[in-house]
N, C-alpha and C positions, 0 to 999 in steps of 0.2 A: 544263302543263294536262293531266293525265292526268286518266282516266275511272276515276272512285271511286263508291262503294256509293253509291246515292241511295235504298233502299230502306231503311226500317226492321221490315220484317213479316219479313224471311226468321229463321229460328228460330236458336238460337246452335246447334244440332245439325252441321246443313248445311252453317253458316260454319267449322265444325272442320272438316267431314269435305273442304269445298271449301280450307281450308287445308293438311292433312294430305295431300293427293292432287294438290298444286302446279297446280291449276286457275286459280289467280289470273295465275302463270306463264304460263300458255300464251293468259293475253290473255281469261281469262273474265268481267273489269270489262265485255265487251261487251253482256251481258242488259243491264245498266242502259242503255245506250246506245239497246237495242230494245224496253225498256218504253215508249216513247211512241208506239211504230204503235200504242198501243192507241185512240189520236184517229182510225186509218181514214183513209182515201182520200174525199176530199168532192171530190164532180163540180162542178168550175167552170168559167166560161164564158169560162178563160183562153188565152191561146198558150203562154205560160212554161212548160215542164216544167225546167229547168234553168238554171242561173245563174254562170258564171265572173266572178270580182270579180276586177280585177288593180287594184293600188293602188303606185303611181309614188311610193314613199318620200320625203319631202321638201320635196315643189314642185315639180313640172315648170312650165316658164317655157311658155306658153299665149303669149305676144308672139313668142315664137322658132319655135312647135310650130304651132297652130292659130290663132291668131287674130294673125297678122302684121298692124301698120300700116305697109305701105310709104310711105304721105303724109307719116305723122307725123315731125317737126325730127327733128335727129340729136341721139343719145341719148338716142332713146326707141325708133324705128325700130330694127327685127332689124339685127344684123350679118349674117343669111343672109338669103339674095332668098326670098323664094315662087315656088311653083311650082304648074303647074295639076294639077285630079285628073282623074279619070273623072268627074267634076260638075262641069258646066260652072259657074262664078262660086262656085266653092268651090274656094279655094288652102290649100297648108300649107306649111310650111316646109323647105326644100330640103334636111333631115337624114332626111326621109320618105319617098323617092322611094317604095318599096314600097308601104306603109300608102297613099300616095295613089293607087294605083290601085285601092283597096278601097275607096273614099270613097263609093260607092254602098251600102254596107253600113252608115256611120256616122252618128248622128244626134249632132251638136255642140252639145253647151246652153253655148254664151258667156255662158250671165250665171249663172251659177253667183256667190253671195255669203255669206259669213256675218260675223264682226266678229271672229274670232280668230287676230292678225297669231304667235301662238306654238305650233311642234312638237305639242307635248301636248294641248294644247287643239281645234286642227285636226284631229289625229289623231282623237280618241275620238269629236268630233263627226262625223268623216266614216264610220267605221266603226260607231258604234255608232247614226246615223241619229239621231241627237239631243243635248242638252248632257247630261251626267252630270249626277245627280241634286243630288252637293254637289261647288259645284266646285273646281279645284285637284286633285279626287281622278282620275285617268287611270288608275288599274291595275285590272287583272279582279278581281273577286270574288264572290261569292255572293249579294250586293246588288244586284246590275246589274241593269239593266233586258236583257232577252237579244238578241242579235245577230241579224243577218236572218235568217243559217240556221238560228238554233235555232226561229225562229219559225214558219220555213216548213215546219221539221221536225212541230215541235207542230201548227200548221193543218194540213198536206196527211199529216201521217203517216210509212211506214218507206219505205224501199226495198231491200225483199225482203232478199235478203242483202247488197247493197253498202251503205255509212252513209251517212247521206243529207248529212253536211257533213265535207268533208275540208280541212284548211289546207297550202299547198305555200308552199317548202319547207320551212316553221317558223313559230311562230308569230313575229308581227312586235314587235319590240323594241328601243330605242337603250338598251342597256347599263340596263335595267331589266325588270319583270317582264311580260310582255306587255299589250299596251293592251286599254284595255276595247272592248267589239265581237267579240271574239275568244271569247267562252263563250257556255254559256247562261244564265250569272248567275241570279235566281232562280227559271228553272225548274227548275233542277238536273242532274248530273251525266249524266242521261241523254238529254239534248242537246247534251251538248257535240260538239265535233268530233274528226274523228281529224285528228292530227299525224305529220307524218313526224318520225322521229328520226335525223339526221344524225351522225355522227363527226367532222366538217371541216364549215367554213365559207368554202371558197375557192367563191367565186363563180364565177367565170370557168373553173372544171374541168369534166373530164368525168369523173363519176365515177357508181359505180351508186350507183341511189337505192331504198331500200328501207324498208316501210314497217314497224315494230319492234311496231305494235301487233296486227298481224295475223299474226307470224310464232311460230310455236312455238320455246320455250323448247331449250335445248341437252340432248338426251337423251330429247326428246318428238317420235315423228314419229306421222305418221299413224296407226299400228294404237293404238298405248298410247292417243291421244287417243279414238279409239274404245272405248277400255278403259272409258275414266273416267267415257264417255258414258252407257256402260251402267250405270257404279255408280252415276250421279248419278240414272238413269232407276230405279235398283231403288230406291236410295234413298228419293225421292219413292215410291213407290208402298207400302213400307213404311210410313211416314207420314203419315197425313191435314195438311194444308195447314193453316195458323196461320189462314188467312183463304180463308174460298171464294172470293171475291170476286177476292184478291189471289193467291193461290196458284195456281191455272192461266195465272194471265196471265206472271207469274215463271217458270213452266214453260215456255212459250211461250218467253219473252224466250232463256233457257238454249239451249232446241232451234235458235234462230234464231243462237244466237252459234255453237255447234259448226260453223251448217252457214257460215257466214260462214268460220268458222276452215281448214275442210276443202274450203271452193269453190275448184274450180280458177280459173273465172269470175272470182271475188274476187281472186285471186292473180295471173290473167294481167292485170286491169284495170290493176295496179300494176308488172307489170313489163314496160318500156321496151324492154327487149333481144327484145319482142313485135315492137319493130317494125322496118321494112326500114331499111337506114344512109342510104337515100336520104330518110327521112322525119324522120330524126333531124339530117341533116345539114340541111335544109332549115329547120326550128325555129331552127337554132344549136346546137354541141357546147358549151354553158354554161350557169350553173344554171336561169339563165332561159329561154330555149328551151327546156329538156329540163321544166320547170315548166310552162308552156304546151303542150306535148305528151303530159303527163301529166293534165293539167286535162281535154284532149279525150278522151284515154281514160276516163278518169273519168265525166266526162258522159254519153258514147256505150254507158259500161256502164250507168249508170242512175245515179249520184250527182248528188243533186241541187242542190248549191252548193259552187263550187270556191272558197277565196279562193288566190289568186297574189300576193304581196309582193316585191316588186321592191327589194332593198337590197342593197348591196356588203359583201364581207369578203372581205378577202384570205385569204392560204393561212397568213397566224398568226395570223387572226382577229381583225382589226382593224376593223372597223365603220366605214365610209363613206356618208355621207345622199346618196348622189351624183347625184340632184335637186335637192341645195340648193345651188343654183351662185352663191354670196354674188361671191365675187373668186377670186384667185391660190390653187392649192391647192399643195403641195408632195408628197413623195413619204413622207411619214410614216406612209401605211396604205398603202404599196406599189403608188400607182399612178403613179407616174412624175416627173417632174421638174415646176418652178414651170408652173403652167398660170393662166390666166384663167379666172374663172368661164365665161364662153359657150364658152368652148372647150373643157370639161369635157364637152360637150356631143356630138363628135364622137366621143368614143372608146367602144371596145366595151363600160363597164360603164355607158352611155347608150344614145344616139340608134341605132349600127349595129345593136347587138344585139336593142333594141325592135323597130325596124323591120324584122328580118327575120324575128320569133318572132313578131309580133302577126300582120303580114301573111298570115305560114304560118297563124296560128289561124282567122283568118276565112279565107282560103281551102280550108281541109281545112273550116271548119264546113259552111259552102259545099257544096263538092262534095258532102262526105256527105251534103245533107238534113238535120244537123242544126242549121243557122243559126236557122232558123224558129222551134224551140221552146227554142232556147238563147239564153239574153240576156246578152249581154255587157258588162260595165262595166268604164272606166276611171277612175281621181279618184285624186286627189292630196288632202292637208290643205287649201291654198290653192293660189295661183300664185304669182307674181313682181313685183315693182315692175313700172309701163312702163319709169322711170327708169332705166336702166342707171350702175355707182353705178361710181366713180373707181377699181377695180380690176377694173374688165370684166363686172361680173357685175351681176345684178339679186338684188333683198332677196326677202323675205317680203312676200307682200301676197294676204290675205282679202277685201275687198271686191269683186273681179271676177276672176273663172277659167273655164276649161272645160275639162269632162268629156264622157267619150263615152256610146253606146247602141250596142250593136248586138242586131240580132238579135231574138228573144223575142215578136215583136208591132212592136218600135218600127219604125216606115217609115226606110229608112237613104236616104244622100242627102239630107239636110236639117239647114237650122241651127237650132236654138232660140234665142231669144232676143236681146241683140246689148248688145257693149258701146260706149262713148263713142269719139271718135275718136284718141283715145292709150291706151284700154284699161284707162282707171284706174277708172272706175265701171260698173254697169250702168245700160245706159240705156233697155233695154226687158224686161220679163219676166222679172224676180229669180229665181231658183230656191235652196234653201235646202239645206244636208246633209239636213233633215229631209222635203225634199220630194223628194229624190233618191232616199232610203230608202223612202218612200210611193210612190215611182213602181214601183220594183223591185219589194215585193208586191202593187203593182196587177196589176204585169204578169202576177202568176201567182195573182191572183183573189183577193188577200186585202183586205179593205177595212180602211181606217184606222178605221172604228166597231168592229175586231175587239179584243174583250180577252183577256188573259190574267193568270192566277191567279197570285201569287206563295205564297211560302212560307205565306202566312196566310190565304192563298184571297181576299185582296184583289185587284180588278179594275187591270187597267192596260193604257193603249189599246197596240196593236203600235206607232204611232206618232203623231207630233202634227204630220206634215207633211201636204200636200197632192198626190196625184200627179199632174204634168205630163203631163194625157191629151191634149195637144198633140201627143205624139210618136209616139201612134200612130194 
C-alpha cells in the first residue's frame, strides 16, 4: 500500500523535473498524503483527539479472557479460573493478571455480534466498520468504502507534520493482499496510511524498527534535500500554476512533505532507541510490545490513529493466526512441540506478551495524561465457541464476543452489554462491527449523518452503524 499520485493537475513539467532530481526517492509521494488538511480542523465537542486500534488476529476466546462462565457444565466452562480486578464484580481470566488491575480503565461490550462464523469476512467487517460492498470481495482497493483513519483524516484534517494514520508493524495479511479497512479506498491515495517497512518477520525479536517512508533515499542527506527544496521552490515560481485554485494548495502539500522529511520531531516520534531500556523493557523486548510503545509515541507526538495488528511469524516467516486456538498445534511455524488449542494460549506469542504490553499501554497512557483524549480499542473478527471441541480448543463463533474501550471519553470500569449463561448468544444489547466503528467517530465528534464524496462526487454515509453512547 504505498502512497501514489492522487493528483491529476500537477503539469508533466514538474513530474519530469520531480523525476529527474529523485524527489519520488526521498519519500515526496507525501504532498498527496497532505493534500487533505485542506478539510481544516473543525471544532468539535469531542474528548477523542487520538485513537490506537489493536486488533487480536484470529479470535481471541472471550470464555477464556473476559467473559468466563465459571457455573457453566464442563466443557464449556474456562479451563483457567477467574480472577478479581481493581473492579469489584468484574473478573477476567487468570492469563491477565496485569491487564486486571487496569480494569478501571476498560469498558467490556460482551455482546458484541455479527453472523460471519469465517477469517475473511470477520475481518473486513471488523476493520472496515461495515460489510464490503460485494461480498466474497476482502482485499483493499480503490473501490472501498475508507477506513476509520482515512475518515477521520478527511473530517478533522492534517497533523501538522506527523501523518495523521500510521499502521504497525505492517499492514495485516494471512498470506494475501491486505484486508480491506487498511486504505482510504475511494478517497484516494492521500489518505492512505503510512506503513512501516520491515526486512524480517520474526515476531518475538528485538530488532530495530524503522520507518522506510519517512527516511531518505541512500546518497540524500539533509543539505542535497534542501538543495531540491530550493529547485522545487524556484521551479514553481518560474511557472504560473495549472490551477489557482489547485496550485497553492499542491504547494502547500510539497512545503509540508519536506518539513515532515527534515523534522527531527518526526524522526524522533519513530525512533524507539528515544526511549529508556527501562521503558522498552516494561512493554516486552517483542514485536508487539515494542508496536505498543511505538503506538504511544506516536500518539503523544500528535498522530492521530494508530492501527496495532497483533499476528505471529516466525524468523522464516511463517504466518500463525495465533488467536485461533481450534486444537493441537504442532511445531511447523516454529512454535514448539504438539500443544492444545487453550494452551496456545499461555505462551509468549499470546496471553504473557498481551498482558504485559497492553497493561504497559494503559498505564504509560495514564500517567502521561494522555488516556483521557486517547481511545483505545481492542477486537478481534469474532470469538470462540462456549463449546470447547475434542482437541482442547474452541472454533470460530460470530454471534457473541467482546471487545474493549479504553480511554477517549468512554467511562472505564464498566461492562456493556451481557451474554447468555454459556456465552453462546447475546442476551442483552447487541452491538454490531458497524456500531463499534460509529461509536469510535462518535467519540471524536463525527456523526454517522456525516458524508463523504467518492471518486464521482457521490455521497456515502462514514457509516450505517449506531454509536453506543452507553459508554460514555
Amino acid at each position: 500500500m504505498q502512497l501514489i499520485a492522487a493528483a491529476n493537475t500537477q503539469r508533466a513539467s514538474r513530474r519530469r523535473l520531480l523525476k529527474m532530481g529523485g524527489l519520488g526517492l526521498a519519500g515526496l509521494s507525501l504532498p498527496r498524503l497532505l493534500l487533505a488538511e485542506a478539510a481544516g480542523e473543525r471544532p468539535r465537542n469531542a474528548k477523542a483527539r487520538n485513537c490506537i486500534f489493536i486488533f487480536l488476529c484470529g479470535g481471541p476466546s472471550q470464555n477464556d479472557l473476559w467473559d468466563l462462565k465459571p457455573d457453566a457444565p464442563e466443557g464449556i466452562r474456562s479451563v483457567f479460573s477467574p480472577i478479581e480486578t481493581n473492579v469489584p464484580g468484574i473478573r477476567f481470566g487468570e492469563l491477565l493478571p496485569q491487564v486486571a488491575r487496569h480494569a478501571d480503565k476498560l469498558a467490556l461490550v460482551r455482546s458484541m455480534t455479527h453472523g460471519d462464523n469465517n477469517h475473511d469476512g470477520g475481518i473486513v467487517h471488523t476493520l472496515l466498520g461495515q460489510l464490503p460492498a460485494r461480498p466474497g470481495d476482502f482485499y483493499v482497493s480503490r473501490q472501498d468504502h475508507p477506513g476509520l483513519g482515512a475518515i477521520l483524516h478527511r473530517e478533522l484534517g492534517g497533523c501538522g507534520e506527523m501523518p495523521p494514520w500510521v499502521v504497525l508493524p505492517r499492514p495485516f495479511t494471512t498470506y494475501s493482499p491486505p484486508y480491506k479497512g487498511q486504505s482510504a479506498g475511494f478517497l484516494g491515495a492521500a489518505f492512505d496510511p503510512i506503513v512501516l517497512d520491515k526486512e524480517t518477520k520474526a515476531s518475538l525479536s528485538d530488532l530495530p524498527v524503522r520507518l522506510d517512508s519517512l527516511s531518505l533515499p541512500e546518497g540524500v542527506d539533509q543539505d542535497r534535500l534542501a538543495g531540491r527544496r530550493n529547485l522545487l521552490v524556484r521551479t514553481n515560481q518560474s511557472e504560473p500554476a495549472a490551477s489557482p485554485a489547485q496550485g497553492p494548495r499542491l504547494e502547500d502539500c510539497y512545503e509540508k512533505a519536506f518539513a515532515m522529511l527534515g523534522s527531527g520531531a518526526t524522526r524522533q516520534a519513530f525512533d524507539l532507541e528515544q526511549e529508556p531500556a527501562a521503558a522498552r523493557d516494561r512493554y516486552g523486548r517483542n514485536e508487539y510490545g515494542q508496536s505498543f510503545l511505538m503506538a504511544r509515541r506516536l500518539v503523544e507526538a500528535g498522530v492521530r490513529v494508530v492501527n496495532a495488528f497483533w499476528t505471529f511469524f516466525d524468523d522464516k516467516g511463517c504466518q500463525f493466526n495465533l488467536w485461533d486456538n481450534h486444537g493441537v498445534a504442532t511445531d511447523v511455524c516454529g512454535v514448539g512441540g504438539a500443544r492444545t488449542g487453550l494452551d496456545m494460549l499461555k505462551h509468549d506469542y499470546c496471553c504473557p506478551s498481551f498482558d504485559r504490553a497492553f497493561s504497559a499501554l494503559l498505564e504509560d497512557l495514564g500517567q502521561r495524561g494522555l488516556l483521557d483524549e486517547t481511545l483505545v480499542a481492542v477486537a478481534g473478527e469474532f470469538g470462540r465457541t462456549p463449546q470447547i471441541n475434542a482437541t482442547a480448543g474452541r472454533d470460530h463463533w460470530a454471534p457473541c464476543y467482546t471487545q474493549l474501550l479504553a480511554g477517549g471519553g468512554v467511562c472505564g470500569g464498566q461492562v456493556y452489554g451481557a451474554s447468555d449463561k454459556v456465552g453462546a448468544f447475546v442476551k442483552d444489547l447487541p452491538v454490531s462491527p458497524d456500531d463499534f466503528a460509529a461509536t469510535i467517530l462518535h467519540a471524536f465528534g463525527v456523526s454517522g449523518e456525516t458524508f463523504v464524496p467518492d471518486q464521482l462526487a457521490r455521497p456515502h454515509a462514514v457509516t450505517a452503524g449506531r454509536p453506543v453512547l452507553g459508554l460514555f
